[in-house]
N, C-alpha and C positions, 0 to 999 in steps of 0.2 A: 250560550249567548257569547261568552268570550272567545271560542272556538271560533264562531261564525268574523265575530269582529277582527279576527287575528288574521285570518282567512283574508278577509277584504284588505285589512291594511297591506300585506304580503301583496297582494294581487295590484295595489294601488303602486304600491313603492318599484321605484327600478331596480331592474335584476340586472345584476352588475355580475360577471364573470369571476374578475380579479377583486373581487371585493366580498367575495367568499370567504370569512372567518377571520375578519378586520372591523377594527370600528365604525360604528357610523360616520365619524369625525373626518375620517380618511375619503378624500373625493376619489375613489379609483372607479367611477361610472366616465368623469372627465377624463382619465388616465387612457381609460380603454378605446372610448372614443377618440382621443388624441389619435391611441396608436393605429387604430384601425383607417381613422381618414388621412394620418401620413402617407400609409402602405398605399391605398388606395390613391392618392396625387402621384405618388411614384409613380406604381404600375402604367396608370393612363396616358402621364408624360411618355415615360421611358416607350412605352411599344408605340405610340403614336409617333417618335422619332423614328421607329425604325422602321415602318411603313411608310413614313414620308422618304427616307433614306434609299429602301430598297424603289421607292416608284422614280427615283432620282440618279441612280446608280446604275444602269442597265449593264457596268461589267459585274456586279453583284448574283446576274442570271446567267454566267457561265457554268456555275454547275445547278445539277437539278434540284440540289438540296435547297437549293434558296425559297423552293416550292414550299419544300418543311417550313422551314423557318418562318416563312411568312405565314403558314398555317399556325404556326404555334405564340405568331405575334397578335394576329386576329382573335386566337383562344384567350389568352393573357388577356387582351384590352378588355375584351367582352367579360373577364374575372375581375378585372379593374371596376370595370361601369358596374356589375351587378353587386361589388362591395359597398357601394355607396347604399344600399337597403340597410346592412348592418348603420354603418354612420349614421344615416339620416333617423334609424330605429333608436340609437345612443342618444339622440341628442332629439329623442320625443317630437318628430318631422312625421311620425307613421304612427299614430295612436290609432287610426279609424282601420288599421287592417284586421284579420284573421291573421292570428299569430300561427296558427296551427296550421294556415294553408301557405304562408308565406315562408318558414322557415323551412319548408318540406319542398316547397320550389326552390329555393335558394341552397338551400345543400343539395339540390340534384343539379342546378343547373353548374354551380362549380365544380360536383364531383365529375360531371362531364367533360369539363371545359380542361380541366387538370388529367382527367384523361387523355384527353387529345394533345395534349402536350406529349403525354407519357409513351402514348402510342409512336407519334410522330417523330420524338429519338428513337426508337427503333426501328421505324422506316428508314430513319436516316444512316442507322449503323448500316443496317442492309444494303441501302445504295451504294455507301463506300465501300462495303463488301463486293459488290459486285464489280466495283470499279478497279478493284485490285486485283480480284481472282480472274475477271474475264473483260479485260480492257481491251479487248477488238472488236466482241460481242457487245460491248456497253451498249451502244447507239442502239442496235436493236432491239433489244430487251429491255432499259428505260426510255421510254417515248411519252410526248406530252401526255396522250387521251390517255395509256396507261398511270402516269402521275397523276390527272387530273381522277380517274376511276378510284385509284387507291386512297386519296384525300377525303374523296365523296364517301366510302366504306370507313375512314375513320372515324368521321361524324357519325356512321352512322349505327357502327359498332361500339362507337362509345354511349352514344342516349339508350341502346338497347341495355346495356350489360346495368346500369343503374334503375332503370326502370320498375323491376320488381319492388321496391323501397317505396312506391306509391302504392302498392298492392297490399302493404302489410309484411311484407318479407326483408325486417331487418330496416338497417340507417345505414344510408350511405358513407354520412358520414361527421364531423362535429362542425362542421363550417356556420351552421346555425344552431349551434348554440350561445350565440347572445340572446336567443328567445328563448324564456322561461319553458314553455312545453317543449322545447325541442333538447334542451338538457336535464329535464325534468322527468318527462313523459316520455318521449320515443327515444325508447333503449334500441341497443344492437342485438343482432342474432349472430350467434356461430357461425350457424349453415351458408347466410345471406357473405360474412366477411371471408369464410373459408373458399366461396364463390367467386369475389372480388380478389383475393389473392390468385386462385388460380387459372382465373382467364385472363388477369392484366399486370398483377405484380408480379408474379412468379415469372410469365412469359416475358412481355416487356425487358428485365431482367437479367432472364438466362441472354436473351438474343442480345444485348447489348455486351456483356461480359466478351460471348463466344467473336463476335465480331470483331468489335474492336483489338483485342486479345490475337486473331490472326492476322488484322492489318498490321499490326505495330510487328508479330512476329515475321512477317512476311518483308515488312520496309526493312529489318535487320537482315535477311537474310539477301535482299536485293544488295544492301550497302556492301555486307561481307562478300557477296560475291565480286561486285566492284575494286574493291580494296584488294582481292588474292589476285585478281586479273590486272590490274593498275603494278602489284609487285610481281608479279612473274615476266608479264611482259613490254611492261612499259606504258606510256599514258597513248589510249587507242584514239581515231579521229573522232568517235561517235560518245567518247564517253564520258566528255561535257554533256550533249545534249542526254544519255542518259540522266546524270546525275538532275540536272535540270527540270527533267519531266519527273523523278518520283521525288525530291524533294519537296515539291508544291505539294504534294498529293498528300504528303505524310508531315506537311503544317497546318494544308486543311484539316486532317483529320486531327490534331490536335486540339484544333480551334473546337470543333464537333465534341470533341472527347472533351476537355475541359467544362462546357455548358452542362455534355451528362452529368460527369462526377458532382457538378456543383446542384444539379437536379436533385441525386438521389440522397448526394448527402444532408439535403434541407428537407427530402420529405421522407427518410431512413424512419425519425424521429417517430414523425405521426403516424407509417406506418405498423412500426412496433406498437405504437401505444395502441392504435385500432385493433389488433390482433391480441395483445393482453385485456383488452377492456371487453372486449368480446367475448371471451373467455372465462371472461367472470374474475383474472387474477391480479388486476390494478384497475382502481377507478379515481380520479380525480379531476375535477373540473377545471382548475387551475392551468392544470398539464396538459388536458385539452386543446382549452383556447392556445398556449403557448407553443404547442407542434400546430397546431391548426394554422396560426398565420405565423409561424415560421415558414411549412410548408407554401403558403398564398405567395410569401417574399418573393420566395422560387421566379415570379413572373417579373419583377422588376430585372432580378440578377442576370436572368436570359439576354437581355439586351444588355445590360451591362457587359456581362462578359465579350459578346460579341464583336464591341464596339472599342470595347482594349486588346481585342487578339486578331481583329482582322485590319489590313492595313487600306483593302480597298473598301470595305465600311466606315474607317477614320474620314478618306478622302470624301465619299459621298457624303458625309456627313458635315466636313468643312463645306464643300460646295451647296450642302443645304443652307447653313447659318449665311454664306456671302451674299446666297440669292435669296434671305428674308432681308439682309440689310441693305440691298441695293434698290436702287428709284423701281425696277423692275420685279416687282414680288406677285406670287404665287405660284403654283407647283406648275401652270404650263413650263412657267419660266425657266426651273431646274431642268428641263430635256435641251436647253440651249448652252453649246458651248462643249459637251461632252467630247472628250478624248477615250479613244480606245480602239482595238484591230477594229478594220475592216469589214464590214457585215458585207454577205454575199451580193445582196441588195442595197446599197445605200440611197438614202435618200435625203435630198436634201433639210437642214434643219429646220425645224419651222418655226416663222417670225415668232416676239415675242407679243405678247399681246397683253394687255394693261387692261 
């Protein structure tokens, strides 16, 4: 009889993450939800600026990576929108769901969506690779249908590689565990995270390293060659316009390289901790939640960084705020007024229209 009542009380009362082996006195159910629907206003703002940004910026689509990035602001927003199930679960907005069917879509649909981030830096390293080792062949070998092909196989290799986790093979991963069954009940498997490491961490990973790792050695070896030829035989006519073509090349990739680093070193955490929990050799709830949306942050910081290291995303961005503050607002409005080369085709701007 008291078992059954304890049972019920347990099942009635909220299951609070951060309030694991604390007083009742201590509100961390409010704490949790605070920090959950902060992260969540971030994300939503932040990549909905940069998609207003990028449809507003069209020298922003001079290289093809802007393809990534926008696929990886789409991924983020959609981590943003579908965080709101935690919050609104926090603050008792979803009593009438199945807990068991909700937090088992919601940890796949973000273990996808944060794949496809994951993926999509490594696409990007690769492009830059390409662009450095075979810059006359570039044009032919990255072309839109092949960008738009490779995009479509992110998607769609990322819902595949999680998918087994519906089947009974394993947890994706701890992103729902604010829901009692899903920190409670569905444990991890070995086999399922030894899987997820090495078709997405391990790969993703090595290719980001090896790449970037030859762009950067490669931009040295271009500079040093510059500088022994600049002292042997004096400053050449063309070797302004050298310096000029790889120095862009090798600020973009720092721009690129900086978003990675700040990627893997926010989601380092939770992956180790998946990999030990897995394993059977650390388990704590606490640690969870706190790599878990450590890791989610990830999707604010993407735009953040982007928008302090690139200079013609500053600019796009000032031109978004003037044209929400002026008598003429909405996004037709931002395609009016634009500076930049020449397009093969020009065509006139088109009026603005209210």
């Amino acid at each position: 009889m008291n078992s059954s009542s304890s049972d019920v009380n347990q099942s009635s009362s909220p299951f609070c993450l951060l309030g694991l082996g604390y007083s009742h006195t201590l509100n961390t159910c409010v704490l949790e939800a605070a920090v959950i629907l902060f992260l969540t206003i971030l994300i939503i703002s932040g990549n909905l600026m940069v998609i207003f940004v990028f449809h507003c910026a069209p020298l922003l689509h001079h290289h093809t990576t802007s393809h990534f990035i926008q696929t990886m602001a789409y991924a983020d927003l959609l981590v943003g929108v579908s965080c709101l199930v935690p919050s609104l679960s926090l603050l008792h907005y979803l009593k009438g769901l199945d807990e068991e069917l909700t937090c088992q879509v919601f940890g796949y649909l973000v273990s996808v969506l944060k794949s496809v981030s994951m993926v999509s830096l490594a696409c990007i390293s690769i492009d830059r690779y390409i662009a450095v080792t075979q810059p006359f062949s570039y044009a032919t070998l990255v072309t839109p249908c092949r960008l738009r092909v490779c995009i479509c196989l992110i998607w769609l290799y990322s819902a595949l590689i999680f998918l087994p986790s519906f089947f009974g093979w394993g947890k994706p991963g701890y992103h729902g565990d604010i829901f009692r069954w899903c920190a409670t009940s569905w444990q991890t498997d070995p086999g399922f995270s030894s899987f997820i490491a090495a078709v997405l961490y391990a790969p993703a990973t090595l290719t980001v390293c090896f790449t970037y790792g030859s762009i950067f050695r490669i931009c040295r070896q271009h500079t040093r060659e510059i500088t022994q030829r600049h002292a042997r035989f004096g400053p050449q006519g063309n070797e302004r316009g050298e310096r000029g073509e790889g120095c862009p090349d090798k600020r973009y990739a720092m721009v690129l390289f900086r978003i990675t680093s700040v990627f893997y070193v926010l989601w380092m955490p939770y992956i180790l901790y998946f990999l030990l929990e897995s394993a059977g050799l650390y388990r704590h709830l606490v640690a969870s939640f706190l790599t878990t949306w450590l890791a989610i942050s990830n999707s604010f910081c993407n735009c953040l960084i982007y928008s302090l290291s690139n200079s013609v995303f500053r600019k796009g961005l000032g031109r978004l705020f003037r044209q929400l503050c002026s008598p003429c607002q909405g996004l037709g409005c931002c395609m009016e007024g634009k500076k930049g080369p020449a397009l093969p085709r020009p065509r006139p701007a088109p009026a603005c229209h209210v």
